[in-house]
C-alpha positions as CSV (number, residue, x, y, z in Angstrom):
1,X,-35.0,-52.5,-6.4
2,X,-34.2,-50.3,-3.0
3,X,-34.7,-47.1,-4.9
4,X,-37.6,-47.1,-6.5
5,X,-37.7,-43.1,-7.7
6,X,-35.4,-40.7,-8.3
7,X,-35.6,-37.0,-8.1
8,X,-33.2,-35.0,-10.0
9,X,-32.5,-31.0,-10.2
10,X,-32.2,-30.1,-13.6
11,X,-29.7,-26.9,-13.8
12,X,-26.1,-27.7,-12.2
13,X,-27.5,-31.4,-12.1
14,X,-28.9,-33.3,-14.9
15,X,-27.7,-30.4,-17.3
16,X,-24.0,-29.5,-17.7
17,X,-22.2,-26.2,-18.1
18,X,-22.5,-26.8,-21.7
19,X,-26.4,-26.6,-21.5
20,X,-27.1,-30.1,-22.4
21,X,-27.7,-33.7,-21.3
22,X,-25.4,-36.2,-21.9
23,X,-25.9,-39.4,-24.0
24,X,-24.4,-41.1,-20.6
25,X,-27.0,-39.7,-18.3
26,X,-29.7,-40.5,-21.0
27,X,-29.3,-44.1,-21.6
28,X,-28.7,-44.7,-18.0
29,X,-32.1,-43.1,-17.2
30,X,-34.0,-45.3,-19.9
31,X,-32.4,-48.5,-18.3
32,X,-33.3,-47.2,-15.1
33,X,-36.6,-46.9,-16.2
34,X,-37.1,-50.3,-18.4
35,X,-36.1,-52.1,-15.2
36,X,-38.8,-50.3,-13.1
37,X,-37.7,-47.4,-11.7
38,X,-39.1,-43.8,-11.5
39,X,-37.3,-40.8,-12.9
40,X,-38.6,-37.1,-12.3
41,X,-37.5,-33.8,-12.8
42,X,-37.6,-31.3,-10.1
43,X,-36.9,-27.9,-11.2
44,X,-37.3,-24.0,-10.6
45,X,-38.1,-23.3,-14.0
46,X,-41.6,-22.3,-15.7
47,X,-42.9,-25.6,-17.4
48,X,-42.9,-24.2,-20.7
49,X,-38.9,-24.0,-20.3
50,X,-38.4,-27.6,-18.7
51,X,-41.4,-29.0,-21.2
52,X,-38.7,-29.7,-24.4
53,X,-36.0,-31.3,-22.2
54,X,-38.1,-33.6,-20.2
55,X,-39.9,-34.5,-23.6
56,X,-37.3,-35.1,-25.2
57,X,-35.8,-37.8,-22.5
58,X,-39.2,-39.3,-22.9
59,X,-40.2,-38.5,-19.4
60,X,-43.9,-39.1,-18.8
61,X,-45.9,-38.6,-15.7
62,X,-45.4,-35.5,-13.2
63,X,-42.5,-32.6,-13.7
64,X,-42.0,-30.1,-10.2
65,X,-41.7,-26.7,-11.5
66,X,-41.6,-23.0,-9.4
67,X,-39.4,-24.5,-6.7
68,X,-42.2,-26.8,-5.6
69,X,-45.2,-24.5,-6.7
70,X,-46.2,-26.5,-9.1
71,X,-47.1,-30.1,-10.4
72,X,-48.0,-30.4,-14.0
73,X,-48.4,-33.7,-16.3
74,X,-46.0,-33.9,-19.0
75,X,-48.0,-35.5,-21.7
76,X,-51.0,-33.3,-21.1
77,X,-49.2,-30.3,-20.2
78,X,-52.1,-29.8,-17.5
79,X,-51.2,-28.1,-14.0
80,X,-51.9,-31.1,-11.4
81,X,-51.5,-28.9,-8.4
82,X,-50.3,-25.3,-7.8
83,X,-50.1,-23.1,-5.2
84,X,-49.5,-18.8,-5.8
85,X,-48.0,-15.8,-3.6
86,X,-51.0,-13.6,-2.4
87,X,-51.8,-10.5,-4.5
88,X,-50.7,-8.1,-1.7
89,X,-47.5,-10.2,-0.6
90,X,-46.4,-10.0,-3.7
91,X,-47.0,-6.4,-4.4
92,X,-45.1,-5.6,-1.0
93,X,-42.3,-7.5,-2.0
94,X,-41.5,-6.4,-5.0
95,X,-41.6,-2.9,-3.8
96,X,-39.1,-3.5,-1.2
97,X,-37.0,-5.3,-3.5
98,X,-37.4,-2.7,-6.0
99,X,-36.4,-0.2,-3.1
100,X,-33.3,-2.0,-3.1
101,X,-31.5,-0.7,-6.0
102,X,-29.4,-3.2,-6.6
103,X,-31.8,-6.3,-7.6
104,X,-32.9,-7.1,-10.9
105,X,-36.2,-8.7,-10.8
106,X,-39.0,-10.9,-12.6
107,X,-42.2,-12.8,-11.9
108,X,-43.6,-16.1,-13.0
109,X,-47.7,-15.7,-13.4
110,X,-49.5,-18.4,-15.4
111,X,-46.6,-19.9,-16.7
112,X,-45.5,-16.6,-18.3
113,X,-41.9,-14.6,-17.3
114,X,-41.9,-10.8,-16.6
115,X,-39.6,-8.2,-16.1
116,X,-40.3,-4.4,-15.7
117,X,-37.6,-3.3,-19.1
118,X,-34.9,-5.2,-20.8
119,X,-31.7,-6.1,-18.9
120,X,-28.4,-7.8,-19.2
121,X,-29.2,-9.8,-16.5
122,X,-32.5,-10.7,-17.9
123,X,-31.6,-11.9,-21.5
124,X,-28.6,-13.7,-19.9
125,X,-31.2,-15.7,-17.9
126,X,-33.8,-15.9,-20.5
127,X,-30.9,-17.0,-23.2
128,X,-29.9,-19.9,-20.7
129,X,-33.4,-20.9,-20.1
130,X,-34.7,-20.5,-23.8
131,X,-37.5,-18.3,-22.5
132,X,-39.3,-14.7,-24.2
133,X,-39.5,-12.3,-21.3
134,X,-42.7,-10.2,-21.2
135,X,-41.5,-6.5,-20.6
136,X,-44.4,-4.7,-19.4
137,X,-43.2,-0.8,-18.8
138,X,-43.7,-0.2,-15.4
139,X,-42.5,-1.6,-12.0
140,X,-43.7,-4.8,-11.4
141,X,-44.6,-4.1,-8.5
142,X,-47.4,-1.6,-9.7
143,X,-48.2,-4.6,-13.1
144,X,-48.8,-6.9,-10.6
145,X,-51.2,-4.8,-8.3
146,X,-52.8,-2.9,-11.5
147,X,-53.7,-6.8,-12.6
148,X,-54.1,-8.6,-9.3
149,X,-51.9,-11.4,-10.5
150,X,-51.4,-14.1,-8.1
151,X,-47.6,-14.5,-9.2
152,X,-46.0,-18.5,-9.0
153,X,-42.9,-17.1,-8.3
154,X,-40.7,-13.9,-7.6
155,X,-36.8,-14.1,-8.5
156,X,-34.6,-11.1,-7.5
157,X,-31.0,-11.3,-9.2
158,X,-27.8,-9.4,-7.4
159,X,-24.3,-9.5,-7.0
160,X,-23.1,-12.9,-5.8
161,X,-21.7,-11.5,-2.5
162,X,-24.7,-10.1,-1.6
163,X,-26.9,-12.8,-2.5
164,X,-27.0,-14.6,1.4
165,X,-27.7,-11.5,3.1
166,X,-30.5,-10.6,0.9
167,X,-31.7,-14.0,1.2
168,X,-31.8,-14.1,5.5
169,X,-32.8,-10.6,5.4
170,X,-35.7,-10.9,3.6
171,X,-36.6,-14.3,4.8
172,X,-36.8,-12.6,8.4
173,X,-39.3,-10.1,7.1
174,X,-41.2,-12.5,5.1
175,X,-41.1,-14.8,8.0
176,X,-44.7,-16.8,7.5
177,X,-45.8,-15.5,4.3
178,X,-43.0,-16.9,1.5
179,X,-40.2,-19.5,1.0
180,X,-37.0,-17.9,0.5
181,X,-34.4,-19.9,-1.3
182,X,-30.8,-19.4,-3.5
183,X,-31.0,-21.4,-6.8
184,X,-28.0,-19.4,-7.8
185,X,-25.0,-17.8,-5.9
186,X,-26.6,-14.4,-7.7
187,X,-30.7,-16.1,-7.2
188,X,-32.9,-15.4,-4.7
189,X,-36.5,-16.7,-5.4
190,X,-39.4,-16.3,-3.4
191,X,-42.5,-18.5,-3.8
192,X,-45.8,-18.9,-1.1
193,X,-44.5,-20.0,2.1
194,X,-44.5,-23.9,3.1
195,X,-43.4,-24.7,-0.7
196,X,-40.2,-26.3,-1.1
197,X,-39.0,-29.0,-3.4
198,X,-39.5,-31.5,-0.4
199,X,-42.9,-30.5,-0.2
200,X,-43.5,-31.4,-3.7
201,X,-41.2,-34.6,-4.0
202,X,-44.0,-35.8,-1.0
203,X,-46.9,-34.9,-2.8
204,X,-45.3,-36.9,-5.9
205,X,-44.6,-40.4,-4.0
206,X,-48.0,-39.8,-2.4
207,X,-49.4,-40.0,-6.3
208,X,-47.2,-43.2,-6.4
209,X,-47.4,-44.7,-3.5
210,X,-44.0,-44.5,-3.0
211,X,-41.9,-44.6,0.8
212,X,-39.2,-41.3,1.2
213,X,-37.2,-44.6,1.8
214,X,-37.7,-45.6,-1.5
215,X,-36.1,-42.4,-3.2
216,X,-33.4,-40.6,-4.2
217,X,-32.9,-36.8,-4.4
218,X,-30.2,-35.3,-5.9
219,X,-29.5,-31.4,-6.6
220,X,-26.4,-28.7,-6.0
221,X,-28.0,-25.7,-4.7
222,X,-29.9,-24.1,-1.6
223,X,-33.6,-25.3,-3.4
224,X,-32.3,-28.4,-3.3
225,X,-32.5,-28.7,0.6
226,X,-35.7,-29.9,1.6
227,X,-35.9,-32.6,-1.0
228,X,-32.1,-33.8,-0.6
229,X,-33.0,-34.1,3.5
230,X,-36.1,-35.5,2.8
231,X,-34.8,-39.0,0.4
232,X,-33.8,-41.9,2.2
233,X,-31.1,-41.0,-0.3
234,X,-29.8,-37.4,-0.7
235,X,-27.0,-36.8,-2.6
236,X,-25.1,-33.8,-3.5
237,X,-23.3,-33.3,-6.7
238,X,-19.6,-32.2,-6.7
239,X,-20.4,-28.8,-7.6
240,X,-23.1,-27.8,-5.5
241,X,-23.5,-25.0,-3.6
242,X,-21.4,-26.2,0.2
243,X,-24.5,-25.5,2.5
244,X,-26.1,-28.4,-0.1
245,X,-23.0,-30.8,0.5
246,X,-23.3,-30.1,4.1
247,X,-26.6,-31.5,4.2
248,X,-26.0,-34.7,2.0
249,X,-25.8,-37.9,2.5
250,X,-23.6,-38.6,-0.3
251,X,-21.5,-36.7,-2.7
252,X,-21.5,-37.7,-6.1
253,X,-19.8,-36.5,-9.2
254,X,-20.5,-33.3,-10.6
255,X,-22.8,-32.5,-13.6
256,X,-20.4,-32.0,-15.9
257,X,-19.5,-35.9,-15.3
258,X,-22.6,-37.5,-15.7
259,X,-24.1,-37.3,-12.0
260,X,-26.9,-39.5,-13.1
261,X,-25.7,-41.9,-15.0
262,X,-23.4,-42.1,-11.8
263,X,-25.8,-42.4,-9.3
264,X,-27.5,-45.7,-10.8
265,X,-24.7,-47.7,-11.3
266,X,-23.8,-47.0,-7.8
267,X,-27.0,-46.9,-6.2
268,X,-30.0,-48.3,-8.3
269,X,-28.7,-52.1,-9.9
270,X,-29.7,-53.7,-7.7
């Protein structure tokens, strides 16, 4: 088998528009895996909102959560490897964002969502990702200082059209100190800087013993990137993002017509 592993986004990928994964993508991935292949999950969610779906494909072994931050066992539910923003980074961050006036914004710390008070935008999110937000009262900027939280991840939601700007602008500021990256057209997430997807898909094989050459990467949006350039394999589905199809090697078919499924019977019988 050329392709020994497969990495697959979960949102706008392996999950459709109607928030579920088709029969199609699921009994191709089980024949994948009976005839020896590797299928992981590479997502930007907390694990406590990618735990039910990966279980319930029967996944075992590693899940990439926080946009790369994190590594945890799916049996087990144990963390394998994680790495947090600083305390202070964070804090500074948030306040700038919060400065802003037009983001909406939440943190990821132990596994655990937070948002400063209820929102549209929140429950939309939270609804989608079948998640309880912790409100805690205050800015988060001053929770996360009061409690020296080490967050996994910062997300800052705005209007669509303002989404890249924010993005380069604040990447420029936080040039050093965090990875910047749109999971969204409205999403910009920040998590410690060197993490990426990528990053994590190498840590992965390295478990495995597995050659980039080996694997495939598949994803639609900006997050996607790192690991999609760093497959011998990286594919694009039809409605990603079009800085993700520039930097494809292959488009497929879009996630509301079973991208996965797709992608072994073209790439992975032999």
């Amino acid at each position: 088998m050329k392709y020994k592993a497969i990495f697959s986004d979960f949102d706008g990928t392996l999950y459709s528009d109607n928030f579920e994964v088709s029969q199609k993508n699921i009994d191709a991935i089980h024949d994948y895996e009976a005839r020896g292949g590797k299928f992981f999950v590479a997502t930007g969610r907390l694990f406590q909102a990618i735990y039910p779906h990966v279980s319930a494909l029967g996944l075992k072994g590693e899940v990439i959560v926080y946009q790369g931050g994190g590594i945890f066992d799916i049996e087990s539910k144990k963390v394998l490897w994680q790495q947090t923003i600083d305390n202070d980074i964070a804090v500074d961050c948030l306040r700038k964002l919060e400065g802003e006036g037009k983001t909406v914004e939440m943190v990821y710390i132990d596994d655990v969502c937070y948002g400063t008070k209820p929102h549209a935008a929140i429950d939309m999110f939270c609804n989608i990702c079948k998640i309880e937000c912790v409100f805690v009262g205050e800015k988060l900027s001053d929770y996360v200082k009061r409690t020296g939280a080490r967050p996994n991840k910062l997300l800052a939601m705005v209007d669509k059209n303002d989404a890249l700007a924010l993005a380069e602008k604040y990447r420029a500021a936080y040039d050093k100190k965090l990875a910047l990256m749109r999971s969204q057209p409205f999403m910009v997430e920040f998590t410690a800087y060197g993490l990426s997807k990528g990053a994590a898909v190498e840590k992965v094989c390295a478990m495995h013993g597995l050659k980039r050459e080996e694997i495939i990467c598949v994803g639609d949006a900006d997050n996607d990137i790192p690991m999609i350039e760093y497959a011998g394999l990286g594919i694009a589905v039809m409605n990603a993002m079009q800085t993700t199809k520039d930097k494809a090697d292959v488009i497929g078919v879009s996630n509301n017509h079973d991208a996965i499924a797709w992608i072994i019977e073209n790439y992975c019988k032999d």
